[in-house]
C-alpha positions as CSV (number, residue, x, y, z in Angstrom):
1,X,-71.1,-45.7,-24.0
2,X,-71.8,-47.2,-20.4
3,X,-70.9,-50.5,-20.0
4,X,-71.9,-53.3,-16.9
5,X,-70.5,-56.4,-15.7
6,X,-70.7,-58.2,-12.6
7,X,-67.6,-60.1,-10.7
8,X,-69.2,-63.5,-9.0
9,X,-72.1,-62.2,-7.8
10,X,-71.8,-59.6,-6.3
11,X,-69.3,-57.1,-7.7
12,X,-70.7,-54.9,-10.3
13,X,-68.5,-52.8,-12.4
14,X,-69.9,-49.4,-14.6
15,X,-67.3,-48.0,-16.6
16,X,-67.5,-44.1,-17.1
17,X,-66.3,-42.3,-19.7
18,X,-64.7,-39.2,-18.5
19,X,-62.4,-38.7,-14.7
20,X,-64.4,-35.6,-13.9
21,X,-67.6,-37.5,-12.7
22,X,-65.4,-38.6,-9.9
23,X,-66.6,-36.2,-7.8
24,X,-70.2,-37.1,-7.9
25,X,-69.3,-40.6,-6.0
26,X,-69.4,-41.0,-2.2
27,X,-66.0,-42.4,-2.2
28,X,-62.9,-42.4,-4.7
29,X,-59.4,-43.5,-5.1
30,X,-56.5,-42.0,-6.7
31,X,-53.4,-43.4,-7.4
32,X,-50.3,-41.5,-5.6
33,X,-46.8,-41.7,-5.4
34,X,-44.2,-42.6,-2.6
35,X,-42.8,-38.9,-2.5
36,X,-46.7,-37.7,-3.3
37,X,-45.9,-35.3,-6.5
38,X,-48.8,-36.7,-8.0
39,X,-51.6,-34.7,-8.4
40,X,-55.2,-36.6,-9.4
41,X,-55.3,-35.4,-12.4
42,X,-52.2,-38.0,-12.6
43,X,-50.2,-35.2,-13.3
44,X,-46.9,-34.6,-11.3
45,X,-46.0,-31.3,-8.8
46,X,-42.6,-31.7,-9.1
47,X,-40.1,-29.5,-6.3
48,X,-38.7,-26.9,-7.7
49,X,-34.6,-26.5,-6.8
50,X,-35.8,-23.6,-4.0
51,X,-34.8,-24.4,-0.4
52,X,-37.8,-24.5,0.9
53,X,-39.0,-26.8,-1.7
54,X,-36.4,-29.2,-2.1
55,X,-36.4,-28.7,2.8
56,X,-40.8,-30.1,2.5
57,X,-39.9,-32.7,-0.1
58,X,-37.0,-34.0,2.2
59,X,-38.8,-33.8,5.6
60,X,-41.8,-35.3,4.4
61,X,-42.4,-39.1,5.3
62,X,-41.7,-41.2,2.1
63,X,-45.0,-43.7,1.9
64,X,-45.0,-47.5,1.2
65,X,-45.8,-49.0,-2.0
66,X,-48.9,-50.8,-2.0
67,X,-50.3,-48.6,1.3
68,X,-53.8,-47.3,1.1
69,X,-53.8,-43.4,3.1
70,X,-57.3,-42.4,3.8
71,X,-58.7,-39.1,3.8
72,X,-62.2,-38.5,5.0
73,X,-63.4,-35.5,3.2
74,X,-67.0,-34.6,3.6
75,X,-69.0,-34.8,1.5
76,X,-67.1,-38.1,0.1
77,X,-64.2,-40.3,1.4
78,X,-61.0,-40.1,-1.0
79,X,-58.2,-42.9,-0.8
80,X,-54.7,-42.5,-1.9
81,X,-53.6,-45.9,-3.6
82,X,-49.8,-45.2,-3.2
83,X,-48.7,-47.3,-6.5
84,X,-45.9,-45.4,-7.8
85,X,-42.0,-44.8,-7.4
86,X,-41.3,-42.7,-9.9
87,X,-37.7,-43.2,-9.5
88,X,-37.9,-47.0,-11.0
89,X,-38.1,-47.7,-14.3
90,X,-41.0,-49.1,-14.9
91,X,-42.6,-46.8,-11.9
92,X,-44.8,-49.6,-10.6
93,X,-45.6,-53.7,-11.0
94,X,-48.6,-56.1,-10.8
95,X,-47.7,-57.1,-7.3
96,X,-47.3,-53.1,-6.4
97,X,-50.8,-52.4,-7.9
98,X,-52.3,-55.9,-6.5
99,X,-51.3,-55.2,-3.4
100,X,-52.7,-51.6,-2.9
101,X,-56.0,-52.8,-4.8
102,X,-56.6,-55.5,-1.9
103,X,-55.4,-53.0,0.6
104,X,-58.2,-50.7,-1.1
105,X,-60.8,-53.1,-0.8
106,X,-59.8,-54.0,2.8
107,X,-60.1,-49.7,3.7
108,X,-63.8,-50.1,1.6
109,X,-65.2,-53.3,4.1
110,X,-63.1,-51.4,6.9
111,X,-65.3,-48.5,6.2
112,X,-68.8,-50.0,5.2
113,X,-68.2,-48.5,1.5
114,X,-70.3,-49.9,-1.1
115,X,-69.4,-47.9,-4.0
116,X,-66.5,-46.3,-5.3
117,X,-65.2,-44.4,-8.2
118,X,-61.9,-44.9,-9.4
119,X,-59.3,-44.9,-13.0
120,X,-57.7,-47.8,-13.6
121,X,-54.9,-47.5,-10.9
122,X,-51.3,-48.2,-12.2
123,X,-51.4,-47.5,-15.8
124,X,-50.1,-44.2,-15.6
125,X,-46.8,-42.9,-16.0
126,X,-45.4,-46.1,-18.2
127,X,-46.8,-48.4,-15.5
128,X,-48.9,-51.7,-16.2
129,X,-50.5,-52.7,-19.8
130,X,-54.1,-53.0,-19.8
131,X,-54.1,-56.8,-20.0
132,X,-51.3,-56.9,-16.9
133,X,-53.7,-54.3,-14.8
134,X,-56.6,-56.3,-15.6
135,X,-54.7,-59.3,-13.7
136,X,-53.9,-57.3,-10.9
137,X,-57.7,-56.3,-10.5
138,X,-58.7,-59.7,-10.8
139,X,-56.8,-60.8,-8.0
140,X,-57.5,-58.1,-6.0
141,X,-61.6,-58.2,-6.7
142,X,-61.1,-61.7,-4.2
143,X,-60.9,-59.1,-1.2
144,X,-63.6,-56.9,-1.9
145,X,-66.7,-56.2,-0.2
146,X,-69.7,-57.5,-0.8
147,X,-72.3,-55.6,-2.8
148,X,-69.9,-53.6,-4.1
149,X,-71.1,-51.0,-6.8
150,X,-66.7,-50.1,-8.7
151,X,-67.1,-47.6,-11.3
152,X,-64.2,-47.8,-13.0
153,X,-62.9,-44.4,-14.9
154,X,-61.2,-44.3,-18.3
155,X,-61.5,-41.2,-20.7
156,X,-60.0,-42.8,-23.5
157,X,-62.7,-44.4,-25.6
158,X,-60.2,-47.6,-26.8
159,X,-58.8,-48.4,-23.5
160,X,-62.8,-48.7,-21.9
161,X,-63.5,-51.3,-24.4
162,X,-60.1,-53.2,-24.2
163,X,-60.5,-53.2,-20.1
164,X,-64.3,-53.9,-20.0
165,X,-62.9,-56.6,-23.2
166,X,-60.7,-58.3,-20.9
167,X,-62.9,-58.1,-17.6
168,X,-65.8,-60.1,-19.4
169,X,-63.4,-62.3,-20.4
């Protein structure tokens, strides 16, 4: 089932019900890692102990939490939300995934972006609760663009109705 909510009045939220229609949106955003091991299915390409792999991993930059990396890839625009060190335990924090959500919706007014397709950034890997992501968003939804048309990605039939739950809230 679909749901719809607005944010003020002018930030409506769909919820969809399966990651794969991500690709039918003119812009998405994925979370990724410091090291970037993640892949967007959210799972992880870790090095193997080879030279040369171990030599990329190690001469690659190392990204900042809460930056926002944009690829333009036609025929959509794809953000990395970089909201994971997988190295701390738990990988990320409200603040981490607050930050790169306002970075996000700086990047979308940046860009003239009035829809995007996205999961629930952070909640991966052991990161935030649903309730403690919902925050995040929250705060972060104070920075976004005007008229902006968020559909918001969650296979799992519970978690939609818990997240859209606490977002009507």
């Amino acid at each position: 089932m679909t749901r719809s909510l607005y944010i003020g009045q002018s930030i409506r939220i769909e919820s969809l019900d399966v990651a794969p229609h991500l690709t039918s949106f003119p812009a998405i955003a994925l979370a990724e890692d410091r090291y970037r091991v993640m892949n967007p299915d959210m799972s992880l390409s870790l090095p193997t102990e080879s030279a040369e792999d171990l030599y990329r991993v190690a001469e690659q930059e190392v990204w900042s939490l809460g930056d926002v990396v944009v690829k333009r890839r036609r025929p959509r625009w794809e953000f990395d939300v970089v909201i994971y060190d997988l190295d701390r335990k738990p990988p990320t924090s409200v603040g981490v995934v607050k930050t790169g959500l306002i970075a996000l919706m700086d990047s979308l007014a940046r860009h003239r972006i009035e829809a995007l397709a996205m999961p629930a950034l952070g909640m991966a890997h052991g990161g935030l609760s649903i309730s403690d992501w919902v925050n995040a968003f929250r705060l972060a939804m104070e920075h976004a663009p005007l008229g902006l048309h968020l559909h918001l990605a969650e296979p799992d039939d519970v978690a939609r109705e818990e997240l859209f739950d606490l977002l009507a809230g």
